[in-house]
C-alpha positions as CSV (number, residue, x, y, z in Angstrom):
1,X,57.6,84.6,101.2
2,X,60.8,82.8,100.5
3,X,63.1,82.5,103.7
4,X,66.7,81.8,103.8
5,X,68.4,79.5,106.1
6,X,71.8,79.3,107.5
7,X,73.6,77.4,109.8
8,X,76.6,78.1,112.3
9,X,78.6,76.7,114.8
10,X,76.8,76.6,118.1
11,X,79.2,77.3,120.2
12,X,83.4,77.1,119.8
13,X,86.0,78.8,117.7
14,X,84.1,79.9,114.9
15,X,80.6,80.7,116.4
16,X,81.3,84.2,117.8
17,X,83.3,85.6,114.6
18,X,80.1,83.6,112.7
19,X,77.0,85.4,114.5
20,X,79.7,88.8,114.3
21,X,79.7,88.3,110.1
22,X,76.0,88.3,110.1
23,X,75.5,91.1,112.3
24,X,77.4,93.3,110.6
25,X,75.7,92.4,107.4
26,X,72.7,93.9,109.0
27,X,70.9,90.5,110.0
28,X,69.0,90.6,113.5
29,X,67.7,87.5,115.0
30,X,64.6,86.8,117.7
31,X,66.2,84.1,119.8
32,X,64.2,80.7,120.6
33,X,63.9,79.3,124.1
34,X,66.2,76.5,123.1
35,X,68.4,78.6,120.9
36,X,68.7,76.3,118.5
37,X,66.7,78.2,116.2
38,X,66.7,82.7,115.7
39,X,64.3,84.4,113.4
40,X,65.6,86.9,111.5
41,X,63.4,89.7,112.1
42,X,64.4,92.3,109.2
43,X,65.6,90.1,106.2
44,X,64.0,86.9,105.8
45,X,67.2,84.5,106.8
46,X,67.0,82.3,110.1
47,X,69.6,81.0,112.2
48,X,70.4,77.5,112.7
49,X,73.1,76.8,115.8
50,X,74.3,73.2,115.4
51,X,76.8,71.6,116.2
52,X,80.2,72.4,113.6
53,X,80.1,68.7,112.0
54,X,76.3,68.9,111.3
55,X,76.8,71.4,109.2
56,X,77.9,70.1,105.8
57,X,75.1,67.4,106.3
58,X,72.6,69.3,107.1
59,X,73.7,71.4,103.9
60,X,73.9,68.1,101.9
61,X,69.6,67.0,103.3
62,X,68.9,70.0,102.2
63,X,67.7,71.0,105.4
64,X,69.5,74.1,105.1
65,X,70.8,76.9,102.4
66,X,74.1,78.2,103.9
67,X,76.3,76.8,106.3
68,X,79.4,78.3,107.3
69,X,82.1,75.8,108.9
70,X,85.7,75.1,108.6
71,X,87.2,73.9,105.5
72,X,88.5,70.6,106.9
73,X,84.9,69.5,108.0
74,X,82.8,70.1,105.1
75,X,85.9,68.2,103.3
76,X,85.8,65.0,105.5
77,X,82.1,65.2,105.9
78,X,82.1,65.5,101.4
79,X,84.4,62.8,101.7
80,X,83.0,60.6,104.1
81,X,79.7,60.8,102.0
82,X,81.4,60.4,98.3
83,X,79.7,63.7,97.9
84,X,82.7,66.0,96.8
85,X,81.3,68.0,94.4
86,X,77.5,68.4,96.1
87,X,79.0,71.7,98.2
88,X,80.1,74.9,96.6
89,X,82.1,77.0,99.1
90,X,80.6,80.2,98.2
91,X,83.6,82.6,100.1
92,X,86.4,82.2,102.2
93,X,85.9,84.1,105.5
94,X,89.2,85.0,106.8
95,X,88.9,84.1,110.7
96,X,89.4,80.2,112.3
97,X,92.6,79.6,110.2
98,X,94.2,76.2,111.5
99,X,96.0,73.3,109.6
100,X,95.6,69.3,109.7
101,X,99.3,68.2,110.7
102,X,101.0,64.7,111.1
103,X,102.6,65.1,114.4
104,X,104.9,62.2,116.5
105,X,106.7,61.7,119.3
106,X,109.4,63.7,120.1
107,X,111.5,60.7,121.2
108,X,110.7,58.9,117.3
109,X,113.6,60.1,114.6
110,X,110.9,60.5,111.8
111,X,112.1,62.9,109.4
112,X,109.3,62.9,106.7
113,X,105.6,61.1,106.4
114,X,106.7,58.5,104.0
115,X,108.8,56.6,107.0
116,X,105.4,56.2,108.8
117,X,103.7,53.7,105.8
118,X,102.1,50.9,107.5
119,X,102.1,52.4,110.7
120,X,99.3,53.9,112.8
121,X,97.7,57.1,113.4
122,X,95.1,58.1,115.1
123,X,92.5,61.2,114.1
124,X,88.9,62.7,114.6
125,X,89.3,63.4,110.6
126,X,89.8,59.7,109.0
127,X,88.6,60.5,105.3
128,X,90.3,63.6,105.0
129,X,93.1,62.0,106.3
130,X,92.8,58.9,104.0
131,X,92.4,61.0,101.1
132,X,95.4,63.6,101.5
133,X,97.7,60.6,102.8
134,X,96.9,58.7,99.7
135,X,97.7,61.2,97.5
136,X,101.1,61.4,99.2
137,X,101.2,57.0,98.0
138,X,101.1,56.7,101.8
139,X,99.0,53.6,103.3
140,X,98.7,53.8,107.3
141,X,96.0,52.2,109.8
142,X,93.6,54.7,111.0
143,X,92.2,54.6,114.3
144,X,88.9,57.1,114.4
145,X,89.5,59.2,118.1
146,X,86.4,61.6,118.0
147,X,88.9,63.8,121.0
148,X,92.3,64.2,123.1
149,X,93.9,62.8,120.1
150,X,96.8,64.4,121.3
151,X,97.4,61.3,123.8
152,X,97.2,58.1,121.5
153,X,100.7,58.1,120.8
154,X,101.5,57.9,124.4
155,X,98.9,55.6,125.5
156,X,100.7,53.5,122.7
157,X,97.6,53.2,120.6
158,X,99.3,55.3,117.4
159,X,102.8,55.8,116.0
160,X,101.6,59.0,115.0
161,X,98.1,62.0,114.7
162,X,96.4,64.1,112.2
163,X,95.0,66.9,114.2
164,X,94.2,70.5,113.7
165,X,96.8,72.7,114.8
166,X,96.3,76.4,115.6
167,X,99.4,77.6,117.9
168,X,100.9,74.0,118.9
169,X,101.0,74.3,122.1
170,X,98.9,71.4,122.7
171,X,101.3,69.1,120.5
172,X,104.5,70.7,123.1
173,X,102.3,70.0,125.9
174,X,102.1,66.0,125.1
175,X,105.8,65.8,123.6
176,X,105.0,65.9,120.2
177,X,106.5,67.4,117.0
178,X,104.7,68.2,113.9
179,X,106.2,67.0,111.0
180,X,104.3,67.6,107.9
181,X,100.9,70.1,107.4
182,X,98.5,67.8,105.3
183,X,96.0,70.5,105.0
184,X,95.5,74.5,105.4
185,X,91.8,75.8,106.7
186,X,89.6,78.6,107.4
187,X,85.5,79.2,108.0
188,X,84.2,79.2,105.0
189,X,80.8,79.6,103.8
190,X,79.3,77.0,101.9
191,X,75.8,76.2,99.9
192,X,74.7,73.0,98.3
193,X,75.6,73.0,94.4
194,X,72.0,72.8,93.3
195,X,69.8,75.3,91.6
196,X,67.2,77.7,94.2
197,X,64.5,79.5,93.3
198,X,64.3,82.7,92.1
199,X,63.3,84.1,95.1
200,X,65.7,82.5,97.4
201,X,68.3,82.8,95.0
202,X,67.8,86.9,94.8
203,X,68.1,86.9,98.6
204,X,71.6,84.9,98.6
205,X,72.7,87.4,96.1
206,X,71.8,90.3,97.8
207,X,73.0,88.5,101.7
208,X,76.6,87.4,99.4
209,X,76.9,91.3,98.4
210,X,76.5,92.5,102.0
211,X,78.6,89.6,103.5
212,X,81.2,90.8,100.4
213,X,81.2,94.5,101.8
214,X,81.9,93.4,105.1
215,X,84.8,91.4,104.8
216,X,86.1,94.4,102.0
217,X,85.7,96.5,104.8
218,X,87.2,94.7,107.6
219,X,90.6,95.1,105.3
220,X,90.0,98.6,104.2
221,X,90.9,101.9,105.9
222,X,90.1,105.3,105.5
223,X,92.9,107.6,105.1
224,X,93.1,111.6,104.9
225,X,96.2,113.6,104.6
226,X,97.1,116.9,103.5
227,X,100.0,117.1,100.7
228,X,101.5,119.8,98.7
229,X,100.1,119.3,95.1
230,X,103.6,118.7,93.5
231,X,103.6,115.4,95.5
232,X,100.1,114.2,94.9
233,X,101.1,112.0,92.1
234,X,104.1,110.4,94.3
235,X,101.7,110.1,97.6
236,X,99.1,108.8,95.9
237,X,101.7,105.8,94.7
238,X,102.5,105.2,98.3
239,X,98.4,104.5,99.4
240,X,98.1,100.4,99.3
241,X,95.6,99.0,97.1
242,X,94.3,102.8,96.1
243,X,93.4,103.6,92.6
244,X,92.0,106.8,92.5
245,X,92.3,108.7,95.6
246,X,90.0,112.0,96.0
247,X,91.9,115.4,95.6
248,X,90.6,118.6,97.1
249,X,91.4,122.2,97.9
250,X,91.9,123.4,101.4
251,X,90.6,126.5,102.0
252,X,92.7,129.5,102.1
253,X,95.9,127.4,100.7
254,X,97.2,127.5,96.7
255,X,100.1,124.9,97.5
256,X,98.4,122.1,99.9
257,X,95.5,120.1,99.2
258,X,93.4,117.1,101.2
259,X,93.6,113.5,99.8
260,X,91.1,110.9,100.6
261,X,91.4,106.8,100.0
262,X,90.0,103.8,100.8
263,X,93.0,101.7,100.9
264,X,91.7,98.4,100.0
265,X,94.5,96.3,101.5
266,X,96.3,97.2,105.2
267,X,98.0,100.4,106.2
268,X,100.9,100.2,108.4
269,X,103.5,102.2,110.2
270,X,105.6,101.9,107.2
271,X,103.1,103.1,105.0
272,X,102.6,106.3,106.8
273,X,106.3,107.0,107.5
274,X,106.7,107.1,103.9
275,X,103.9,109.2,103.5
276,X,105.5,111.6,105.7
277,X,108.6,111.2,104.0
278,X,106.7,112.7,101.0
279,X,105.4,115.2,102.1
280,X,101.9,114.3,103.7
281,X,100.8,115.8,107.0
282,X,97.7,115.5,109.3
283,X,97.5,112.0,108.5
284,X,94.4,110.3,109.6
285,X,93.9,106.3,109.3
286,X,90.0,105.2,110.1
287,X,88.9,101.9,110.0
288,X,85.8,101.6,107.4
289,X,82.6,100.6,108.9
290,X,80.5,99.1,105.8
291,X,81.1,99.1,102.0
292,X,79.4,98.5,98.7
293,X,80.5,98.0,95.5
């Protein structure tokens, strides 16, 4: 029987929210000694737990069928390998958002990243780099730093860095500013752009639609309400990313009845003072476990 296999972070930023996806997508795993490797026990996908930058190679060996990574890694492992168009990324996941940024010394008056041609800058991503510099007609000298890239510029081994940045805090930490975002970047998951078998490739389709009700759901809520059926029409409007909510009688009332939506996009406090504002009562917001189109 054909098996699936997918590989994740093994441990770091995206690993938890990673193994939480597949979960919730109804995959259970029998854990290995080494736990490097989990058996899927109810649907035939296994696990791989690698480290993040292994990732896209090991998708590009074909030693695996799904990966799911950042964006800047399978980018500058694509690049590094002149393999750009070898990955397809299959979904983006909506967790691990960061951003590749130029950042220099506080003390340095740089205004923009065309006054640092020539100079040097130091990064653990040097294609990517490269690449998105380049396209900016920027030349610099790149000095590979595979961590605490964050401390070149003081050390006095870089004018400048390209590194991730998530809240900045390390950049204030080390007196330094960013100055431009080169890239923006989430988990995605990717697959290598060749053709599977039939059975394999029924299995991804059938793992991408439950992966696809799961992140629907995560942005969906539930909501109830009671309204006075002159206002339906005007409530109804004020739902987010609601089509065709479900109308009902209430028992023992002609002038109120009970709407139900999924609200495909976020409900806030806004959204239900205006409900109230309309007319709604007994307002009820749930979050929505699974969906399936």
């Amino acid at each position: 029987m054909s098996r699936l296999r997918i590989a994740i972070q093994k441990s770091g930023r995206l690993s938890d929210k990673s193994l939480d996806l597949l979960k919730r997508s109804g995959l259970e795993f029998s854990r290995s000694k080494d736990k490097l490797f989990w058996y899927g026990k109810d649907f035939p996908v296994d696990l791989l737990l690698v480290r993040n930058d292994d990732i896209p190679r090991m998708l590009l060996d074909g030693v695996c069928d799904l990966g799911i990574v950042g964006e800047n890694i399978a980018y500058e492992v694509m690049l590094e390998r002149e393999a750009t168009s070898e990955l397809e990324c299959l979904k983006l996941l909506g967790f691990g958002q960061c951003h590749l940024s130029i950042a220099v010394p506080e003390s340095l008056s740089i205004e923009n990243s065309s006054e640092l041609q020539g100079k040097r800058i130091a990064t653990s991503y040097p294609a990517l780099t490269r690449h998105l510099l380049a396209r900016k007609g920027i030349t610099m000298q790149i000095s590979e730093l595979s961590g605490s890239v964050e401390i070149a510029p003081s050390l006095g081994t870089a004018d400048a860095i390209a590194d991730l940045v998530s809240t900045g805090t390390t950049l204030r930490a080390n007196h330094l500013v960013e100055l431009e975002v080169l890239y923006q970047s989430q988990a995605a998951l990717y697959r290598r752009s060749e053709k599977l078998s039939v059975d394999k490739q029924l299995l991804m389709d059938q793992l991408l639609a439950r992966i696809d009700g799961v992140l629907q759901a995560r942005k969906s809520k539930y909501v109830m309400l009671h309204a006075p059926r002159s206002a339906v029409t005007k409530i109804a409007a004020l739902l987010p990313g609601v089509e065709n909510p479900s109308i009902m009688p209430l028992e023992g009332t002609q002038n109120l009845v009970a709407v139900h939506a999924v609200c495909a996009e976020g409900v806030f406090w806004e959204h239900l003072e205006a409900l109230k504002a309309a007319g709604a009562s007994a307002i009820l917001v749930l979050p929505v476990e699974k969906m399936l189109a």
